[in-house]
VEXLUM-482587 format. One record per residue (C-alpha): residue number from 1; x, y, z. Coordinates in pm, 1 decimal. Example, Ala and Ser with C-alpha at 12.3 -4.5 7.8 and 13.67 -1.06 7.14 Angstrom:
<rs>
R, i, x, y, z
R, 1, 1230.0, -450.0, 780.0 $
R, 2, 1367.0, -106.0, 714.0 $
</rs>
This chain:
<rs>
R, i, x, y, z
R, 1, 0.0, 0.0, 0.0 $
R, 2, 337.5, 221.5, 87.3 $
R, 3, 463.5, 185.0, -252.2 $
R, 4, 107.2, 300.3, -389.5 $
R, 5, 82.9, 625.3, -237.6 $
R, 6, 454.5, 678.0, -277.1 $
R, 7, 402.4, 595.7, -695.2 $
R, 8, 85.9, 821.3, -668.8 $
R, 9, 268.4, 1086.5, -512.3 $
R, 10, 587.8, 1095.3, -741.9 $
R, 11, 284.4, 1077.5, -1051.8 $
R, 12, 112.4, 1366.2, -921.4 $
R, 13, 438.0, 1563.7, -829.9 $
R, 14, 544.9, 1516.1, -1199.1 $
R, 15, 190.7, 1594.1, -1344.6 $
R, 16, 180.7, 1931.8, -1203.5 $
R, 17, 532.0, 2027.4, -1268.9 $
R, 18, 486.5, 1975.0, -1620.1 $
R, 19, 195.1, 2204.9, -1617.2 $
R, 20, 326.5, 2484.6, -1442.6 $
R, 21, 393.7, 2810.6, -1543.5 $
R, 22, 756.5, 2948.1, -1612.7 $
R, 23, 708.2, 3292.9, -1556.1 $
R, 24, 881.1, 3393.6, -1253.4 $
R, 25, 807.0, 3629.4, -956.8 $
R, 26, 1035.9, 3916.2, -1088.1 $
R, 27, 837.7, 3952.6, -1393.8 $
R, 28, 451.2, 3957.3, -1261.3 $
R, 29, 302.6, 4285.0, -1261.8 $
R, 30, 164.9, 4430.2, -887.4 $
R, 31, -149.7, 4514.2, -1068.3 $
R, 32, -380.7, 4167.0, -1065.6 $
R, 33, -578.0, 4263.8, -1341.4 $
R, 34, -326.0, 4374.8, -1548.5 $
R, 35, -123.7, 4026.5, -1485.5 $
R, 36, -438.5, 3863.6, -1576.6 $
R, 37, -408.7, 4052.6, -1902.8 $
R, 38, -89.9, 3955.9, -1974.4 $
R, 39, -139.7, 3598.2, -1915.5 $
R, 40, -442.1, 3584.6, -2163.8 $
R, 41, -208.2, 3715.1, -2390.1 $
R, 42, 43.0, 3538.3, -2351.9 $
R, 43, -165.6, 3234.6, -2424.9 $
R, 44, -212.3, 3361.1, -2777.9 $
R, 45, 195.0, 3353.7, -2879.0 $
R, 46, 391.8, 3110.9, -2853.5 $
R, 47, 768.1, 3031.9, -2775.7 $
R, 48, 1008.1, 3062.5, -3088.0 $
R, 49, 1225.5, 2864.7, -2961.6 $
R, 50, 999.2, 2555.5, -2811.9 $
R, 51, 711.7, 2648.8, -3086.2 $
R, 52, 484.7, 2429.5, -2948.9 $
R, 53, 432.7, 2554.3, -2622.7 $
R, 54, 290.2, 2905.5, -2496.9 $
R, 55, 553.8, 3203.9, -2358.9 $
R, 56, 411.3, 3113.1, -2036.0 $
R, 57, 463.2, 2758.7, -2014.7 $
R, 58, 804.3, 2832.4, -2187.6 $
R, 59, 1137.4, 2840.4, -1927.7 $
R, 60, 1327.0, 2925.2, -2253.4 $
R, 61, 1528.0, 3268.9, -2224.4 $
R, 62, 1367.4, 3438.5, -2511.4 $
R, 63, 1004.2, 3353.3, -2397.7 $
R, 64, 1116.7, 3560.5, -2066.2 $
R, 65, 1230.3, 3828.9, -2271.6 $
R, 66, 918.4, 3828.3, -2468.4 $
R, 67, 655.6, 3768.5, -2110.2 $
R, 68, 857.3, 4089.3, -2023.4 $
R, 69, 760.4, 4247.5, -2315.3 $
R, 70, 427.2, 4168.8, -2295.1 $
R, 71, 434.6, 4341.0, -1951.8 $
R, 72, 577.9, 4618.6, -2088.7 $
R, 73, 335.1, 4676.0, -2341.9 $
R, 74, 53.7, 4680.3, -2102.8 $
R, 75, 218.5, 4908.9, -1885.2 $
R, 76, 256.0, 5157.5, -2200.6 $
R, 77, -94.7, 5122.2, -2208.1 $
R, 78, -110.9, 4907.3, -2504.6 $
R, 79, -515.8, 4710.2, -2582.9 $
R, 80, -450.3, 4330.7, -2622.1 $
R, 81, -512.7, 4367.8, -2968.9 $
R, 82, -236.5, 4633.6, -3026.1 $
R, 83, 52.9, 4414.1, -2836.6 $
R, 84, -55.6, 4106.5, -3049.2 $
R, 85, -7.2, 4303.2, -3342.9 $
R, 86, 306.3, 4453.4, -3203.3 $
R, 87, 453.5, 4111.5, -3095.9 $
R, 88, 374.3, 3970.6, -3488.8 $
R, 89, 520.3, 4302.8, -3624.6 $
R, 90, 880.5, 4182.5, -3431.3 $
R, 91, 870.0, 3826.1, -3445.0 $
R, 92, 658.6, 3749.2, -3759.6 $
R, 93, 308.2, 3564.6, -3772.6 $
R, 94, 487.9, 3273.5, -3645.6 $
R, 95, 443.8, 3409.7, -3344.9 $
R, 96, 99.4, 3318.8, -3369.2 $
R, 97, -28.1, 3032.2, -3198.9 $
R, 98, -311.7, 3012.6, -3396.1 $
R, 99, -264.6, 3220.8, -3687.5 $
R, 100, -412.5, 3461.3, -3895.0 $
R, 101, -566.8, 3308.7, -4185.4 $
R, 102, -375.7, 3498.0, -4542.9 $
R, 103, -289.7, 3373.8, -4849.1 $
R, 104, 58.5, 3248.4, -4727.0 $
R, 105, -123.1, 3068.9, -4441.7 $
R, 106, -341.0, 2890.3, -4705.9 $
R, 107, -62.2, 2773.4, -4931.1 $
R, 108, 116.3, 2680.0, -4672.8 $
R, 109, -149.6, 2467.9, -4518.4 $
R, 110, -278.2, 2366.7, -4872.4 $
R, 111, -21.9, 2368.2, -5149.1 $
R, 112, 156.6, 2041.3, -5038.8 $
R, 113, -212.2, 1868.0, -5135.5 $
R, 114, -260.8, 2080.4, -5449.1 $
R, 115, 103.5, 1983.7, -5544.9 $
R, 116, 18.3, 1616.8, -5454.6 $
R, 117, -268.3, 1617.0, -5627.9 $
R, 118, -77.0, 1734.2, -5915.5 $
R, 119, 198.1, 1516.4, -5917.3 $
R, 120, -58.9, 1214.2, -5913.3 $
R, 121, -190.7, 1367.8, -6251.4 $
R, 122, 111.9, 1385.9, -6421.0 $
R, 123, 160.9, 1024.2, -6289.9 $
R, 124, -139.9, 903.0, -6434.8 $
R, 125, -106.0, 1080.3, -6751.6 $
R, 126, 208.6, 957.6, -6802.9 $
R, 127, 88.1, 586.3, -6720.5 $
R, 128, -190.1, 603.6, -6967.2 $
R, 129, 34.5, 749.1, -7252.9 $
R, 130, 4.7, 431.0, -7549.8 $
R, 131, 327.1, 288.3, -7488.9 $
R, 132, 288.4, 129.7, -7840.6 $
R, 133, 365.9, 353.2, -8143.3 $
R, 134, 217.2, 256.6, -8511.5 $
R, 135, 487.3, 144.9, -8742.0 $
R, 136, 478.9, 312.6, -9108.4 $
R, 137, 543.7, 80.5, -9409.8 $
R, 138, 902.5, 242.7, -9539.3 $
R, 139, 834.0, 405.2, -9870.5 $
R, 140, 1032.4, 314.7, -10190.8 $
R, 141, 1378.2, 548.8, -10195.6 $
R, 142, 1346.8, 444.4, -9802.6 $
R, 143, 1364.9, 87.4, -9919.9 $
R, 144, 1623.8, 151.3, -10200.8 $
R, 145, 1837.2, 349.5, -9939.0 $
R, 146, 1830.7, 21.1, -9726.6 $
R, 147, 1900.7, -233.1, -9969.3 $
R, 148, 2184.2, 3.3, -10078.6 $
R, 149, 2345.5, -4.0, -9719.7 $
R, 150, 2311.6, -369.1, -9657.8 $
R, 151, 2471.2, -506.7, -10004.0 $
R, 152, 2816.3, -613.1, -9919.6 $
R, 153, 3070.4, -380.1, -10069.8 $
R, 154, 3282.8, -682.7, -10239.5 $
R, 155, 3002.2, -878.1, -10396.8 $
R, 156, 2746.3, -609.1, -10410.1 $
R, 157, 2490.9, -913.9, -10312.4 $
R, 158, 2309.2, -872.1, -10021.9 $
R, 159, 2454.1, -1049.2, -9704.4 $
</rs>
């Protein structure tokens, strides 16, 4: 029973400290609401360096630089809107965890099917190309030309 609660214990320990938060003491602002701010945006971007994981969940140094900047942007007096848009005007729409929808967004989500999708057309184009040309009967200086170029030279017979 020991070993149960001591295996649910280490499960549970590691359970929460993968879901914890890296943003440290030091960078929180004094103002609750205007943490609370922060932290719903910084669920919208997302760590460049991790990329699959938000700048608060991130312990990576740039996500702290960038959770500062978030900060900083509030403190300016920045809307959530307008430090989104800031954040994707330094870092790109990668940024973005979900992103905008454009027209790069859509070839990039789309053109490796519309180039598949292509490529099996060509394929099948190319597979149902006759394989089999029609022969043409040779015409007569054709034939002549032949006969002239197989007659041995010595004999002038043909071989």
């Amino acid at each position: 029973m020991k070993i149960y609660a001591a295996l649910s214990a280490v499960t549970l320990t590691a359970l929460v400290a993968t879901t914890s938060f890296a943003v440290e003491p030091d960078e929180m602002l004094a103002n609750p609401v205007l943490e609370e701010r922060a932290r719903i945006i910084s669920q919208d971007l997302k760590c460049v360096v991790c990329q699959n994981e938000t700048i608060d969940e991130s312990s990576a140094p740039l996500a702290q630089d960038m959770r500062r900047l978030v900060r900083q942007r509030i403190l300016a007096g920045d809307s959530n809107q307008a430090v989104l848009d800031y954040m994707v005007d330094r870092y790109g729409d990668f940024v973005l965890l979900r992103p905008r929808v454009t027209g790069q967004t859509l070839l990039l989500w789309f053109g490796p099917f519309v180039l598949l999708l292509l490529g099996g057309l060509i394929v099948a184009r190319y597979i149902r190309r006759p394989s089999i040309t029609t022969v043409q009967a040779l015409t007569p200086e054709e034939l002549a030309e032949v006969e002239a170029l197989t007659r041995d030279p010595n004999t002038g017979n043909e071989p």
